[in-house]
MARFI-885066 format. One line per field, with one value per residue (C-alpha): residue in one letter; x, y, z. Coordinates in steps of 0.5 Angstrom, whole numbers, plus 500, padded with zeros to 3 digits. Layout:
BEGIN
r: [a  ...] .
xx: [X  ...] .
yy: [Y  ...] .
zz: [Z  ...] .
//
This chain:
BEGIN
r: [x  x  x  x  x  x  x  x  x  x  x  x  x  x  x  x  x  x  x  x  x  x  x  x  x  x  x  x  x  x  x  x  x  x  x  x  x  x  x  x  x  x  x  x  x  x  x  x  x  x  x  x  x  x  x  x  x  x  x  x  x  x  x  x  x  x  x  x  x  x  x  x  x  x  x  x  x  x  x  x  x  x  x  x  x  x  x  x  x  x  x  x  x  x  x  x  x  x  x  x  x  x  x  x  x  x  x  x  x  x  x  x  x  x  x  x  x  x  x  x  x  x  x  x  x  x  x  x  x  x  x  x  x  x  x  x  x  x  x  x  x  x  x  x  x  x  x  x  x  x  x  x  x  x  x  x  x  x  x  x  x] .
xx: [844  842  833  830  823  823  822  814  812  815  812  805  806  808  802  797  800  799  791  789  793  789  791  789  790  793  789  791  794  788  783  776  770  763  757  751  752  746  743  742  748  752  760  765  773  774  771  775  781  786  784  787  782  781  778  775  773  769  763  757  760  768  770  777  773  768  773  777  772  771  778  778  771  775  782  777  773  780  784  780  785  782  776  773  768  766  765  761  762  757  751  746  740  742  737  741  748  743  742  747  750  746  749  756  755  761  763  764  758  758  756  755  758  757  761  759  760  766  768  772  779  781  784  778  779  783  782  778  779  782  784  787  789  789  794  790  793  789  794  794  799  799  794  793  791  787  785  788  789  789  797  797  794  798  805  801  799  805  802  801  799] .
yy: [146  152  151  156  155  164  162  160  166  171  168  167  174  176  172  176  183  182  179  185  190  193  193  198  197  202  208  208  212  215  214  215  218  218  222  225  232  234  238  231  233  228  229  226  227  225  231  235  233  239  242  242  238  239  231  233  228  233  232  236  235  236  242  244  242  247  252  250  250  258  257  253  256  262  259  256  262  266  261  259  252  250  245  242  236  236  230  229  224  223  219  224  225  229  234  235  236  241  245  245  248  253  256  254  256  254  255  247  242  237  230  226  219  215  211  205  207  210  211  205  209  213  211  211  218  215  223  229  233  229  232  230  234  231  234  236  230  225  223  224  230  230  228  232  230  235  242  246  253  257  257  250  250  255  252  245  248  250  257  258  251] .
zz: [098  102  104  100  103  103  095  096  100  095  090  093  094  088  086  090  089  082  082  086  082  077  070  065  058  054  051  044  039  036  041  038  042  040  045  045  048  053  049  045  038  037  039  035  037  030  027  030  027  025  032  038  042  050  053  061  065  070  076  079  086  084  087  083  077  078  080  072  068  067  064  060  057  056  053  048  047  045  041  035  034  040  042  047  051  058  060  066  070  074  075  077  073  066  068  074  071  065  072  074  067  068  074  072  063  059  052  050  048  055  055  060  061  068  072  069  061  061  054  051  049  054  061  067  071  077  080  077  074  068  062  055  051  043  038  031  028  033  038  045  047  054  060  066  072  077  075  069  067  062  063  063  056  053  055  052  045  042  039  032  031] .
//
């Protein structure tokens, strides 16, 4: 019989790759979100039904995420179907992230979620911008990672829907 001692090392590598990676459970099908919009309304993803919904997680100090947002305010603006939530995923001082929307006004509510506090159904950002697009039935459409456009929303959002 052939010496397998190779096999101990293997395995305890595998054993260490697996208790180092990070396990991320899977963002459900009708993912739930409840804020309080910096300027103190409640913000409920659920009430949005029937509405093309565009989830971005953003930050103060992000530069693509600055350079999308006139965008995004604009495809919203233009596109009664569409709504939208930023999230600013930041935790600088709330009234530093109003400041800075002053200078940088968008057309959707802004809430402000903190590194620690990420909101329970959808994946923690691995990059910003990160940006989920719900369909008016509830369910996740598509999920982009890095800056978005108003091309990239048109191609997403099936027109006349």
């Amino acid at each position: 019989m052939k010496s397998r001692k190779w096999l101990a090392p293997a395995w305890a590598s595998l054993l260490l790759a697996l208790a180092v990676t990070p396990v991320f459970a899977a963002m459900p099908t009708h993912p739930t979100l409840k804020v309080t919009t910096l300027d103190g309304q409640p913000w409920n993803l659920s009430a949005q039904r029937g509405h093309w919904v565009i989830v971005n997680f953003w930050a103060t100090w992000c530069v693509p995420c600055i350079k999308e947002m006139p965008d995004i305010s604009a495809f919203v603006s233009k596109h009664a179907n569409v709504r939208a939530i930023g999230l600013a995923y930041d935790d600088s001082p709330a009234a530093d992230i109003r400041a800075f929307l002053k200078k940088h006004p968008v057309s959707y509510p802004v809430a402000q979620v903190t590194l620690d506090k990420s909101p329970k159904d959808f994946d923690e950002p691995q990059g910003l911008p990160t940006t989920y697009l719900i369909a008016p039935d509830g369910t996740v459409a598509k999920r982009f990672i890095g800056p978005i456009d108003a091309s990239v929303l048109g191609h997403a959002i099936p027109a006349g829907k």
